[in-house]
C-alpha positions in Angstrom: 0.0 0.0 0.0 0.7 4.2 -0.3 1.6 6.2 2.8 0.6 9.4 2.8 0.8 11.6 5.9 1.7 14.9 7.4 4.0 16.5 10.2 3.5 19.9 12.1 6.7 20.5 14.1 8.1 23.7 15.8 11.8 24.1 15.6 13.1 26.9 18.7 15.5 27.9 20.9 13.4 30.0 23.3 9.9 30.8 23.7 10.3 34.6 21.3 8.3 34.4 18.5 11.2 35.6 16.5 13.3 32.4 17.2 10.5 29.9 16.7 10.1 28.1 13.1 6.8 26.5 12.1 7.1 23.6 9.6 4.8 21.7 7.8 5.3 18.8 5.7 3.5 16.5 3.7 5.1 13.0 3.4 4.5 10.4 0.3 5.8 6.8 1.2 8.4 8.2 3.6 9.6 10.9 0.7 8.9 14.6 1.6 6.9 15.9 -1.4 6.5 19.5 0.0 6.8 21.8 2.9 5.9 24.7 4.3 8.1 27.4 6.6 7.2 29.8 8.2 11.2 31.4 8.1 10.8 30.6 4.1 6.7 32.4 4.0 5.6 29.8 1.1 5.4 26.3 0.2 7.8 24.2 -1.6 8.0 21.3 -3.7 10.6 18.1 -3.5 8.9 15.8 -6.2 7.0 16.7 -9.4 4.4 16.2 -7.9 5.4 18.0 -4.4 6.0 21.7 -6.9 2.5 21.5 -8.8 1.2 21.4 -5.2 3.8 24.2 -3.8 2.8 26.0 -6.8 -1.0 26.0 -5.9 -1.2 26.7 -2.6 1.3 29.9 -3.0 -1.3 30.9 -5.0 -4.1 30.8 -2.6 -3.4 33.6 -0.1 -5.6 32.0 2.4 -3.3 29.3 2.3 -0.5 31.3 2.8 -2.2 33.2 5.6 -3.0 30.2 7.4 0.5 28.9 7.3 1.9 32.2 8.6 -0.7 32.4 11.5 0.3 28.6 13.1 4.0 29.7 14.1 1.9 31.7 16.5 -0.9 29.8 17.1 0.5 26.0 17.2 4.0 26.7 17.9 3.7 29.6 20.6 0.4 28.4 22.4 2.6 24.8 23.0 5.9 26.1 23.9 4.2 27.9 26.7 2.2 24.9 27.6 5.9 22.6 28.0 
């Protein structure tokens, strides 16, 4: 069978919004097909397939938005949980 699944992770050094890192990837059979960074502010592709993805969803600013608004409210909110 296919694999498909997706990681949130928050990569930081202290609990300032400025040194925090939001990532988002999508995984295909253990291959990252595209990601999302919030120090990067779009989508990228790894695989054919992973770039006509990046490419639509750069396109969609609500996309975009959303991404950009999880470093604060996923990453920050569960720093200052831990």
């Amino acid at each position: 069978g296919f694999k498909l699944y997706f990681l949130d992770r928050c990569v930081f050094n202290s609990s300032d919004l400025n040194n925090i890192e939001y990532i988002y990837s999508g995984y295909y059979n253990m291959d990252e097909i595209i990601r999302f960074s919030s120090s990067v502010g779009k989508f990228v592709g790894y695989t054919e397939f992973g770039v006509k993805q990046a490419n639509y969803f750069n396109s969609q600013a609500s996309y975009l938005a959303q991404g950009k608004a999880e470093k604060e409210r996923y990453c920050k909110h569960n720093i200052d949980v831990d």
